[in-house]
C-alpha positions in Angstrom: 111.7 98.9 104.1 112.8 97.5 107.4 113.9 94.1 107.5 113.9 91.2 110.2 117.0 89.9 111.3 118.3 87.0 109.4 119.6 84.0 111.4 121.3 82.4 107.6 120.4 83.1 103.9 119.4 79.5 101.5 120.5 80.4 98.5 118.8 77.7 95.9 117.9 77.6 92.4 113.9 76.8 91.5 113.4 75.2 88.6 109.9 75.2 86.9 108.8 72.9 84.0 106.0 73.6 82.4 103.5 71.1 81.3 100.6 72.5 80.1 99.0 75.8 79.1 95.6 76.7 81.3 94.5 79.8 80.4 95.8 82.6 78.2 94.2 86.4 78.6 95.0 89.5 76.6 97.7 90.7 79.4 99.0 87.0 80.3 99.2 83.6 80.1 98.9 80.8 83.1 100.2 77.4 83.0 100.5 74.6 85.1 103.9 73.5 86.1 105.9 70.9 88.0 108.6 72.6 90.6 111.6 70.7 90.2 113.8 69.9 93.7 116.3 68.4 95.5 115.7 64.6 95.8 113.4 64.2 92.3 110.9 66.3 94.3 108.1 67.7 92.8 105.5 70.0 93.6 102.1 70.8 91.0 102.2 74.5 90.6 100.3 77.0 88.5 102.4 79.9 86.5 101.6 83.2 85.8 103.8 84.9 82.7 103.4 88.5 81.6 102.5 88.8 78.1 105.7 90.2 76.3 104.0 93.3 75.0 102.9 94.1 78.6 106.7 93.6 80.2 107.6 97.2 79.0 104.7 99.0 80.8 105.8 100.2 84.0 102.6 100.3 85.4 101.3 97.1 84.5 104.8 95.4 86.0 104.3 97.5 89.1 100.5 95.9 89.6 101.5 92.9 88.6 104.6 92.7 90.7 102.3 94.5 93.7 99.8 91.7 93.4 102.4 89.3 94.1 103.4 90.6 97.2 100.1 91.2 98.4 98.5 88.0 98.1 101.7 86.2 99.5 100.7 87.0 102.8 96.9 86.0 102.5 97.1 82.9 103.6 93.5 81.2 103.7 91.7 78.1 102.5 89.4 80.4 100.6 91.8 82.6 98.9 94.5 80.8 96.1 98.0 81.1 97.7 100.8 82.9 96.1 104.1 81.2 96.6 107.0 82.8 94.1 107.9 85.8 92.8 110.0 85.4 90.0 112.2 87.0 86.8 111.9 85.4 83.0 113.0 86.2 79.9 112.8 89.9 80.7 109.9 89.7 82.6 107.9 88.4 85.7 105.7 85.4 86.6 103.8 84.3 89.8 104.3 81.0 91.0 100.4 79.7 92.4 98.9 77.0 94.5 97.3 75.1 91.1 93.7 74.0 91.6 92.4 70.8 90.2 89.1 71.8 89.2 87.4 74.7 87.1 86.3 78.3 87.6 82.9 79.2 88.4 81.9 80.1 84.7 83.1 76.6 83.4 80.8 75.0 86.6 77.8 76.5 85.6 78.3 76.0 81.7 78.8 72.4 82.9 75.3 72.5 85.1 73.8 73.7 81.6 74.5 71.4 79.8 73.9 68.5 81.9 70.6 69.8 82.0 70.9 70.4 86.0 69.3 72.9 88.3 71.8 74.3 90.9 70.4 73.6 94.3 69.8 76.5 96.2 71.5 75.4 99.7 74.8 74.8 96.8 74.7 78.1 95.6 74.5 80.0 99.0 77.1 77.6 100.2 79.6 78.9 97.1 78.7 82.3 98.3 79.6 82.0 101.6 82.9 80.3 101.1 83.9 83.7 98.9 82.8 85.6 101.7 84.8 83.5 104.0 87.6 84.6 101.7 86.3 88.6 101.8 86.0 89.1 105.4 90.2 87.7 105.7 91.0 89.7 102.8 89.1 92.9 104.1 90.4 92.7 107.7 94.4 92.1 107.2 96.5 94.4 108.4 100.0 94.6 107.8 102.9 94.0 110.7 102.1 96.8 112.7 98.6 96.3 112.4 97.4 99.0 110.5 94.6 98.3 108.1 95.7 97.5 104.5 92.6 98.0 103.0 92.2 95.4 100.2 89.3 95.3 97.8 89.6 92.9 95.0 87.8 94.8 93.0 86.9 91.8 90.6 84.6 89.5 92.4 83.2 87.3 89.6 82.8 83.9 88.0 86.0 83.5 86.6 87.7 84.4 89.7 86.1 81.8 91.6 87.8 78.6 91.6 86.0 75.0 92.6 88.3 72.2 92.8 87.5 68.7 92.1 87.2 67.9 96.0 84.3 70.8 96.9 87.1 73.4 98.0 86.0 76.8 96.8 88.7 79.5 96.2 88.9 83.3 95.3 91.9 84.5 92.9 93.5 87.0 91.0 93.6 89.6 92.9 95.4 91.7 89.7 93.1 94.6 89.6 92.9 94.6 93.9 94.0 97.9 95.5 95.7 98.0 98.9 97.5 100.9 100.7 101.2 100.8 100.1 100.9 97.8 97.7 99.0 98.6 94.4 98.9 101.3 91.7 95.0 103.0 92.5 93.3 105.3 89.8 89.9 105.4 90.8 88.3 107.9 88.8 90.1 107.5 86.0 89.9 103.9 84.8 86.6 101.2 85.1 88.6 98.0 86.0 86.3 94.7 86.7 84.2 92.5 84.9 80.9 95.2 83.7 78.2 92.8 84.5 80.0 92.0 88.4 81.0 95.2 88.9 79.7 97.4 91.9 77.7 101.0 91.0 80.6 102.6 92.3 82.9 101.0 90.3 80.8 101.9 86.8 80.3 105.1 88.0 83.9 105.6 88.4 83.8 106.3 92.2 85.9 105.0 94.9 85.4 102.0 96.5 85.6 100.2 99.8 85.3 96.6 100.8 81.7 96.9 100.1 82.1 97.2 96.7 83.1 93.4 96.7 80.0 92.6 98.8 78.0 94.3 95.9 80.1 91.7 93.1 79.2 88.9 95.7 76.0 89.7 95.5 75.4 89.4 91.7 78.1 86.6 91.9 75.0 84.8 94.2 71.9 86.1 92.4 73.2 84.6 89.0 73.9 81.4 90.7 70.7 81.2 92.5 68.8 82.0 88.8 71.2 80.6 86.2 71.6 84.2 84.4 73.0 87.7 85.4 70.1 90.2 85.7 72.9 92.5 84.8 74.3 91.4 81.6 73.6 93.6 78.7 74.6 93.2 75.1 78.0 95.1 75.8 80.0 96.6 78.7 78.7 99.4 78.6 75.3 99.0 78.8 76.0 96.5 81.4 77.7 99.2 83.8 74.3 101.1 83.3 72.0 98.4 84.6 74.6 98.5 87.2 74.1 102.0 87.8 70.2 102.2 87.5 68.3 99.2 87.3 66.0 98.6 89.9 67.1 95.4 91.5 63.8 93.3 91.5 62.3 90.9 94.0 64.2 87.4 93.7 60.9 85.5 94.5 59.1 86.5 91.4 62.1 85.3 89.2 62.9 82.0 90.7 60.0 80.4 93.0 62.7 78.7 95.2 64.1 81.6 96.6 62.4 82.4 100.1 61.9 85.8 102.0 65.0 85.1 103.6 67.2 84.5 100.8 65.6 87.4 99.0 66.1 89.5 102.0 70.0 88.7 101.6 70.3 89.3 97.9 68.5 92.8 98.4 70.8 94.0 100.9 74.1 92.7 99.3 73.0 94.8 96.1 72.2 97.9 98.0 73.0 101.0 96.3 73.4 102.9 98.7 76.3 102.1 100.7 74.7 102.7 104.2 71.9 100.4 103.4 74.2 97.4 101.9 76.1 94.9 104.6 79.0 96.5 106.2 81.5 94.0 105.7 81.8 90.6 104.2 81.4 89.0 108.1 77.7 90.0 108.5 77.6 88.9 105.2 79.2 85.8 105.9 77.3 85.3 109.2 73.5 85.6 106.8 74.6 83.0 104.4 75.6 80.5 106.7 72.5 80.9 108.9 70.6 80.3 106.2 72.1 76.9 105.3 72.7 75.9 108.6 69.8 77.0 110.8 68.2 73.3 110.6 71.7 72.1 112.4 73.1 70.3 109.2 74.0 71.8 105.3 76.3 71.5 102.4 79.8 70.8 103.3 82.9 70.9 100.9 82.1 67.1 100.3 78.8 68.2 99.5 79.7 69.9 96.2 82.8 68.0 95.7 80.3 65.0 95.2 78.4 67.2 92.6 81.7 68.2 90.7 82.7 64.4 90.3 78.4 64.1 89.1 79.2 67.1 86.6 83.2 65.8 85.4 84.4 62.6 86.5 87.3 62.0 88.4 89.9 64.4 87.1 93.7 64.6 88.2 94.1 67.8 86.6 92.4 71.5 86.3 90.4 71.6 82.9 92.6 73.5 80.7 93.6 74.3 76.8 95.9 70.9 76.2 99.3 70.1 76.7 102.0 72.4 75.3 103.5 71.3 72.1 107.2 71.0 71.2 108.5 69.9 74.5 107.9 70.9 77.6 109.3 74.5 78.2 111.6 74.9 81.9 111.8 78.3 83.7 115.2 78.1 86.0 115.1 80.8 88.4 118.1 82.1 91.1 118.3 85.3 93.0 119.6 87.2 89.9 119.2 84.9 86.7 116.5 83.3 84.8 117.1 81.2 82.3 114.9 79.3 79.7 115.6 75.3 78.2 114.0 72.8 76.8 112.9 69.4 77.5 111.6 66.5 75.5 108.9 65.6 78.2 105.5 66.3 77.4 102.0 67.0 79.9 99.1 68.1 80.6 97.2 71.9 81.3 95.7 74.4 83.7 93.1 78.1 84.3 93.3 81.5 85.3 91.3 84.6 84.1 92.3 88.9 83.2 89.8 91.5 84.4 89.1 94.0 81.4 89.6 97.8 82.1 88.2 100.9 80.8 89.5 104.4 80.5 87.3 106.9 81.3 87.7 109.5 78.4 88.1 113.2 80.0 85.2 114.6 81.6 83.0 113.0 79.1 82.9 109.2 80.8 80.5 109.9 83.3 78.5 112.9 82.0 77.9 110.0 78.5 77.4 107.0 81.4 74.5 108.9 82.9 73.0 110.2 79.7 72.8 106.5 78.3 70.7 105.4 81.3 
């Protein structure tokens, strides 16, 4: 790899001390974490630790490890920012930009059971600030400017982040593929969320950016109606409504939804690839006319103000409780990492894993398209 010239090297120890557990996953666990420095400065951070049993697969350390690099060059108010790569205990974690709020599953569980309706200009609003965070995603380019081609491949609730202010972010990009970054076997191995996925991705096809427009799609149509139209019983039989269910007309589920908005939802959930929006930008472009075309719509403070309805006033993301025992310390240098503890005791965080299926020999697709 070719290297810049280096003017002088800081050469400084990062100490992390983690506070509270967020979220734990089946392949990792995030926390939220104070960054100790010089000064008694300290920054809020979020902490993503392989689980051990997943530090001695090479693969899985060289996509975790590739997400890191990847994301620490998107650099967008729509997209979570990556700020560390680090070595612990044998293993890796990703140092975060934390967000003091909740996921887009926990929102609309909130909206539930508060008994509230989603308004419609809120849920297009959501939508387009994901898109915001597509279109940068899709179009980077690395230093030469050659296209890196980034799909994020899991475009869902649980990757979408709302903090507590009306700031809307995209994250994890764990499962993403990018030239020259990421491990990619298409073909081989479902990876996603079944009930966000696009066709191509349950049919075990390659995808292109498109394939996230499709996710963003259903990530819109279940806001709009409170329920996926996808979800089945199980994965699999979610994957085949994803495949071949007809996608029906918005405006006899939900009365509220208008030709326009119905116009949008159909294209974004195109099967056909040619039909569907080329890029996240038109897509982008359509939602934003739509809340906008009067000359005034929601803003961030807009739906910050319903987040503070829906929880309070929080300092914190909602998370799983502080960590018991003491507060555990990650101290990390150029070569060594070293684990202490500390009799101070906080608070927690969130974070999410996509799930992944193998496709079994030639049988995956042949049994797919049988069941459907």
């Amino acid at each position: 790899m070719r290297r810049v010239a280096v003017l002088f090297t800081i050469d400084n120890q990062i100490r992390y001390d983690i506070v509270r557990k967020i979220f734990e996953g089946g392949m990792g666990i995030v926390y939220e974490a104070e960054q100790r420095g010089a000064q008694e400065f300290v920054k809020r951070v979020a902490i993503k630790v392989v689980r051990q049993n997943f530090a001695s697969q090479p693969q899985f350390i060289e996509n975790f490890v590739g997400e890191a690099k990847l994301v620490a060059d998107l650099i967008h108010t729509n997209i979570v920012q990556t700020y560390h790569l680090g070595e612990y205990a044998g293993s890796f974690f990703i140092a975060m930009e934390l967000i003091r709020g909740v996921n887009l599953e926990q929102f609309c569980t909130q909206m539930k059971d508060k008994r509230r309706v989603l308004p419609i200009e809120i849920a297009v609003f959501i939508a387009s600030r994901v898109a915001r965070g597509l279109a940068y995603a899709h179009s980077k380019t690395d230093k030469f400017g050659r296209p890196l081609g980034i799909v994020h491949r899991d475009v869902s609730f649980k990757n979408i982040m709302i903090a507590f202010e009306g700031d809307v972010k995209l994250t994890d990009f764990g499962i993403a593929k990018a030239r020259g970054f990421l491990t990619d076997n298409e073909g081989e191995v479902v990876a996603g969320k079944a009930d966000f996925m696009s066709p191509e991705q349950a049919d075990f096809q390659i995808t292109d950016k498109r394939s996230d427009i499709f996710s963003l799609g259903v990530v819109l149509g279940t806001l709009v109606l409170g329920y996926n139209i996808f979800k089945d019983v199980t994965p699999e039989k979610s994957r085949q409504r994803i495949i071949s269910m007809p996608v029906p007309d918005f405006r006899t589920l939900d009365k509220r939804v208008d030709d326009r908005l119905n116009q949008i939802l159909q294209r974004a959930l195109a099967r056909k690839l040619a039909t569907r929006y080329p890029d996240a930008d038109e897509l982008l472009y359509e939602l934003e006319h739509y809340i906008y075309h009067s000359g005034y719509g929601p803003t961030n403070e807009t739906l910050g103000k319903l987040m503070r309805s829906l929880f309070g006033v929080r300092q914190g993301p909602v998370g799983e409780g502080s960590a018991r025992g003491g507060t555990k310390v990650l101290e990390h240098t150029a070569r060594v990492a070293t684990k202490t503890e500390s009799s101070a005791q906080r608070t927690a965080t969130a974070a999410k894993t996509g799930s992944t299926t193998r496709r079994s020999g030639a049988t995956a697709r042949s049994a797919s398209k049988k069941s459907a």
